[in-house]
Each structure stands twice: as C-alpha cells, then as structure tokens.
C-alpha positions, 0 to 999 in steps of 0.5 A: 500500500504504501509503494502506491503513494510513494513518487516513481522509484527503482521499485515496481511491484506487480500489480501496482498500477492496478492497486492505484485506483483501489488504494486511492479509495481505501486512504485519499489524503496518501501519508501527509495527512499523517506527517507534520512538515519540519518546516512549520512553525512552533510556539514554545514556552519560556519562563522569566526566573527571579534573576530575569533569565528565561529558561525553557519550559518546553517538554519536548521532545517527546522521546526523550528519557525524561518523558519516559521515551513517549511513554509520558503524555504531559509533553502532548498535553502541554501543546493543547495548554499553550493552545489555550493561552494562546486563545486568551492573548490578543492579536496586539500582544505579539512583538516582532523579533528580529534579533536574539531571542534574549534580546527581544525578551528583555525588551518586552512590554509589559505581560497580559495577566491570565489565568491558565484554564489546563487542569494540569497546568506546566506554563505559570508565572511570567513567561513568553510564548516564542513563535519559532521558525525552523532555520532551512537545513541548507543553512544548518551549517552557518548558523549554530541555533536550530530555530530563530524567533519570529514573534512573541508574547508575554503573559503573567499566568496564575495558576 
C-alpha cells in the first residue's frame, strides 16, 4: 500500500498500477495527512526566573528519557495548554523579533495577566510564548541555533 503513494522509484511491484485506483479509495489524503512538515512553525514556552533569565519550559521532545521515551503524555498535553493561552492573548500582544531571542525578551512590554484554564497546568508565572521558525537545513551549517524567533508574547499566568 504504501509503494502506491510513494513518487516513481527503482521499485515496481506487480500489480501496482492496478492497486492505484483501489488504494486511492481505501486512504485519499496518501501519508501527509499523517506527517507534520519540519518546516512549520512552533510556539514554545519560556519562563522569566527571579534573576530575569528565561529558561525553557518546553517538554519536548517527546522521546526523550525524561518523558519516559513517549511513554509520558504531559509533553502532548502541554501543546493543547499553550493552545489555550494562546486563545486568551490578543492579536496586539505579539512583538516582532528580529534579533536574539534574549534580546527581544528583555525588551518586552509589559505581560497580559491570565489565568491558565489546563487542569494540569506546566506554563505559570511570567513567561513568553516564542513563535519559532525552523532555520532551512541548507543553512544548518552557518548558523549554530536550530530555530530563530519570529514573534512573541508575554503573559503573567496564575495558576
């Protein structure tokens, strides 16, 4: 089935051409309806500590040994939480930012107050959601991060 979605290759397996039209029934949207494309971009958490430092509240990867290998859902849910923060904020809320992430951040008007409605909430306190753009793999070797920021928002978040 999936030789049939796949563009021409080196492989033909018999009775390809006639399984086409049945497979094309069975699953219309072929194997991107299943994937994310790695050029998307990604909203991801940022916390101010006391000293005024941001750290990373993203529990992302999925994979990772913290999160048990996939096993641990909380990495899932926080993307419905930030989802949901997001509903609260206002399009005037975003800032651009076309520098270091650090230096946006430092520059930042000051945060919609909130209150996050997850039932098992990760993102409190003073943070930003940091909409990040995935830097093309043909720079990969020119620049040292993996994403650039695009915009932002601050929110101060009870919970």
């Amino acid at each position: 089935m999936a030789q049939v979605h796949v563009p021409k290759n080196v492989l033909s397996l018999p009775g390809q051409k006639q399984a086409r039209s049945t497979v094309a029934d069975v699953a219309p949207q072929g194997w991107a309806f299943f994937t994310k494309s790695p050029r998307d971009v990604e909203v991801l958490p940022y916390r101010q500590a006391v000293s005024g430092d941001w750290t990373s509240l993203a529990l992302t990867p999925h994979s990772s040994p913290r999160n048990a290998f996939g096993l641990d859902r909380a990495s899932r849910s926080q993307g419905i939480e930030i989802s949901l923060l997001l509903n609260l904020a206002e399009k005037k809320d975003w800032q651009e930012c076309e520098e270091d992430l650090a230096d946006c951040l430092a520059g930042a008007r000051p945060a919609r107050k909130v209150e996050n409605p997850s039932p098992e909430p990760t993102v409190c306190g003073r943070v930003a959601l940091v909409q990040e753009k995935p830097v093309p793999w043909a720079w990969r070797d020119l620049v040292d991060e993996r994403t650039t920021p695009e915009r932002f928002l601050t929110l101060d978040v009870t919970c």
